[in-house]
C-alpha positions in Angstrom: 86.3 -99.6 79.5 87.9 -98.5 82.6 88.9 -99.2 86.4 89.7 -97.0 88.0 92.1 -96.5 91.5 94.3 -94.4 93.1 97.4 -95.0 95.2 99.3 -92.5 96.8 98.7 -88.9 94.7 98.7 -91.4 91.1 95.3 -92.2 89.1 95.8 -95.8 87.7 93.3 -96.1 84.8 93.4 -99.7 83.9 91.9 -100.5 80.5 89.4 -103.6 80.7 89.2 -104.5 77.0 91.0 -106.8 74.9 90.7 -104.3 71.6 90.0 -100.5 71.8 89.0 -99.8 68.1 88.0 -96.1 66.4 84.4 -96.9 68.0 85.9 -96.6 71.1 87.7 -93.5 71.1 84.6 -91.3 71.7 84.2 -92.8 75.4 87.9 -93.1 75.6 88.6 -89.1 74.8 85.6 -88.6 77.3 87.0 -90.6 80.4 90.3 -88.7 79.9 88.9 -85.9 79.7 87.3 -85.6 83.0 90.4 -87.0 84.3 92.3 -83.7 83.1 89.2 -81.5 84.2 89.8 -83.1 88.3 93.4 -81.8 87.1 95.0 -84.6 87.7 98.9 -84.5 87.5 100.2 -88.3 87.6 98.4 -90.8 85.9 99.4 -94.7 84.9 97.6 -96.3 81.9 97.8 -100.1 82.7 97.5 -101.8 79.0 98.2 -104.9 80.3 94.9 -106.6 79.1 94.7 -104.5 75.8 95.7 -106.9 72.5 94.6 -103.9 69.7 94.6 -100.3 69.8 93.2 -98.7 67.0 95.2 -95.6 65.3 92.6 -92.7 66.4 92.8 -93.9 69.8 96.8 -93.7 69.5 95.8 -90.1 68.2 93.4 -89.6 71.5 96.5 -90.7 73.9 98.9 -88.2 72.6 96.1 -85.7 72.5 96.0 -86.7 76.6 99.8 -86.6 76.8 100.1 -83.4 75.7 97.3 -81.9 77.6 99.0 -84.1 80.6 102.5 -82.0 80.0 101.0 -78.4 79.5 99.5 -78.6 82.7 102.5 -79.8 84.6 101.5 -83.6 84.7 103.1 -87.1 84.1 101.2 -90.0 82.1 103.0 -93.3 81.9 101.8 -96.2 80.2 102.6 -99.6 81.4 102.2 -103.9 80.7 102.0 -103.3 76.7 101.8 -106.3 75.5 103.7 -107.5 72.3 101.6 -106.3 69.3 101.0 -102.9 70.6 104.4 -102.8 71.8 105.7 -103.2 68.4 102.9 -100.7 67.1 104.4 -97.7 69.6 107.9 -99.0 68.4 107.2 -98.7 64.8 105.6 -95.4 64.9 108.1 -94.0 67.7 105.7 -93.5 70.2 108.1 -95.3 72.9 110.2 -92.0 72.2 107.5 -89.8 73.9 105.3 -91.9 76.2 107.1 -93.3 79.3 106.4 -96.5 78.6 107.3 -99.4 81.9 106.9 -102.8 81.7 105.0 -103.4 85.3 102.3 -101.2 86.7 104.3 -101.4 89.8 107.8 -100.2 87.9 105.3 -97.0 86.5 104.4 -96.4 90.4 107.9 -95.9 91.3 109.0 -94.1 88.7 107.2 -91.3 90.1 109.4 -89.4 92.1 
């Protein structure tokens, strides 16, 4: 579902599927999970090869964004492509993720 790398200080989590649907979300929630456990404070989500999200895992990533910002931690999201760009558009989700178009303009937003 994931692969993984690190570059500087930042966790990249790359998602490797083409649709992440509600059966999913279980492994999903669990991967991020053990990212926040390592306590992990700047993190990229690279959706460049995700078509579909499904609504619970939407639900899953703002669980992880807020867990992310009550620890003192960044999560940016980055190469959404057009369908699920519209989806975080429509449901104001660009509002509250950081959301870049390039992995590499993510990277450097990190100050």
């Amino acid at each position: 579902m994931f692969q993984v790398e690190t570059k500087n200080d930042i966790l990249i989590m790359s998602l490797t599927q083409s649709s992440v649907t509600m059966y999913d979300n279980e492994q999903f929630k669990k991967a991020f999970n053990e990212v926040l456990d390592k306590g992990v404070k700047k993190m990229v989500l690279d959706m460049s090869r995700t078509d579909f999200i499904s609504s619970l895992v939407i639900a899953s990533l703002i669980y992880v964004l807020k867990q992310m910002n009550s620890r003192g931690g960044e999560l940016k999201i980055c190469g959404l492509k057009e369908k699920v760009k519209e989806v975080f558009e429509m449901t104001n989700l660009d509002k509250i993720f950081a959301i870049y178009d390039t992995k590499e303009n993510a990277l450097a937003s990190f100050v």
